[in-house]
C-alpha positions in Angstrom: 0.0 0.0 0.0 2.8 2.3 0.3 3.7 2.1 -3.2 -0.1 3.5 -4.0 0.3 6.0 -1.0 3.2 7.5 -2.8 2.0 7.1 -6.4 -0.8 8.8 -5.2 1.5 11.4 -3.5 3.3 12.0 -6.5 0.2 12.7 -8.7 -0.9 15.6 -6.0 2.1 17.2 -6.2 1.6 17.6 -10.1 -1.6 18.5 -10.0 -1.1 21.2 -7.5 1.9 22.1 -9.4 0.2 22.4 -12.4 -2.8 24.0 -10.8 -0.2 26.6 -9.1 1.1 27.5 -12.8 -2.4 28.0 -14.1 -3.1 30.5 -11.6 -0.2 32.4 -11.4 0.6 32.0 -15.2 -2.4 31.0 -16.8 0.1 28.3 -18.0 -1.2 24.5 -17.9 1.7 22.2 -18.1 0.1 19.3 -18.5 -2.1 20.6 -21.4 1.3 21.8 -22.9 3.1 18.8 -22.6 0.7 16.4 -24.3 -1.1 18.7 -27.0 -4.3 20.4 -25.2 -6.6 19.6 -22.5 -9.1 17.1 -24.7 -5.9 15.0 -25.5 -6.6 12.0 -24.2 -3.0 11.8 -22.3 -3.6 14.9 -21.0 -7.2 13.7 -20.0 -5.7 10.8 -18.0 -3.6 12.5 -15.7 -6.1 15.4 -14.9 -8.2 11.8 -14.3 -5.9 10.3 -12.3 -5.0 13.3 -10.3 -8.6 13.5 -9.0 -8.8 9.8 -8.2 -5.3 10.5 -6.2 -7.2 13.1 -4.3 -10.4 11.1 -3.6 -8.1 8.2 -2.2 -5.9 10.4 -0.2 -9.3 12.0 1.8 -10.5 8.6 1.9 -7.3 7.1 3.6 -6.0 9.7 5.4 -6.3 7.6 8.7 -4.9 4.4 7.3 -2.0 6.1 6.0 -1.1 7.9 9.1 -1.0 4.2 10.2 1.2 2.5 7.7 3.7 5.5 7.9 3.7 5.6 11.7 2.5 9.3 12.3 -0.8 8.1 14.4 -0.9 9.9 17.5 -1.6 7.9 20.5 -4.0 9.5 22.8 -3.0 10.1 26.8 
């Protein structure tokens, strides 16, 4: 699960990345590197960036578990 945990990591990072250059550039990076935002590459990773986001809400307690940063209550 760690392996998704960081894939999923990884594909948050872009997005917000990506999302960062849009707002202060009006620059989309992944629409420039794969030819527009209907391209269907490009269409993919918007896709799988949102699915990365959905799991991350989803698991944030299970991760804080596999990685060891649970807090144990006193």
């Amino acid at each position: 699960m760690k392996k998704l945990d960081i894939l999923a990591a990884v594909l948050l990072i872009v997005g917000g990345l990506n999302w960062g250059l849009v707002g202060l550039f009006q620059f989309d990076l992944v629409a420039g590197l794969f030819g527009g935002h209907s391209n269907l590459i490009a269409r993919i990773i918007y896709s799988l960036v949102g699915l990365s986001a959905f799991y991350q809400a989803a698991q944030v307690k299970g991760i804080q578990r596999r990685w060891g940063f649970a807090r144990s209550r006193a």
